[in-house]
N, C-alpha and C positions, 0 to 999 in steps of 0.2 A: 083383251089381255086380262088375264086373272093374277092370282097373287104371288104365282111365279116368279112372274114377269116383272113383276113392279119392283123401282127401288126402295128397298127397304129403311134404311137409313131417316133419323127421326120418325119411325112408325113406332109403336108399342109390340114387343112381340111376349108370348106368353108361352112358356115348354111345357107341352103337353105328357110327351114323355121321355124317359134318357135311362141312359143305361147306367148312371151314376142317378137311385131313388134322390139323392139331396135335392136335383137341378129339377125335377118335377115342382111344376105351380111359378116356378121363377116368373119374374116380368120385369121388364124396362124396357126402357127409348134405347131402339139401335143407335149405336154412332158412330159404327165400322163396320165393316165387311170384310174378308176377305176373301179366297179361294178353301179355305179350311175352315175357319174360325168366325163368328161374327160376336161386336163387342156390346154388351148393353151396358147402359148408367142405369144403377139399381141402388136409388136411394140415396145418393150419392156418392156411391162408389161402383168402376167400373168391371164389369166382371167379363171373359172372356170364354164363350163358349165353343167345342169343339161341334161342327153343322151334323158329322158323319155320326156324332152319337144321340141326337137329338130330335124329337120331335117338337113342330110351334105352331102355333096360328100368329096370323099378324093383324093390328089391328082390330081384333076381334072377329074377321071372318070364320065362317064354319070348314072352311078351308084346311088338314091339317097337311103341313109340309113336311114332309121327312129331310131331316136334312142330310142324308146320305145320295139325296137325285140331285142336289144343287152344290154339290161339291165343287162349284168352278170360279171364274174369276166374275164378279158383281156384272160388269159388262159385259162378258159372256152372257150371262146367266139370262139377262135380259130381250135377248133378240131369240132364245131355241125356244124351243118347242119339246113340249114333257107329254107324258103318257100319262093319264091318269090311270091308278091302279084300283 
């Protein structure tokens, strides 16, 4: 199982890239997920990002996920099987 697969939630995730320049470099502890959106605590406040416009690594793997392939529900997300590009 790779970083796909894994649940997210309390890992560190880090946006590598996004189509909104501000969200590049971000980092926080997930602490939601959803089918669209996943939420970080950053700093202590929590910010809400949209997956479909975002690039991340999580936990520091070299791993980067696009989040426009995991567009679906967290428990979905967990059991498929992705194509690496």
């Amino acid at each position: 199982m790779d970083m796909y697969n894994q649940p997210w939630i309390a890992r560190e995730l880090h946006v590598v890239t996004a189509t909104d320049p501000t969200l590049v470099g971000r980092r926080g502890v997930v602490v939601d997920e959803s089918r669209n959106t996943v939420s970080l605590m950053e700093g202590g406040r929590t910010l809400v990002l949209n997956k479909a416009s975002i690039s991340f690594t999580v936990d520091g793997h070299e791993v980067v996920i696009k989040g426009a392939m995991v567009g679906q529900r967290p428990e979905d997300r967990i059991h498929r099987t992705y194509r690496k590009a």
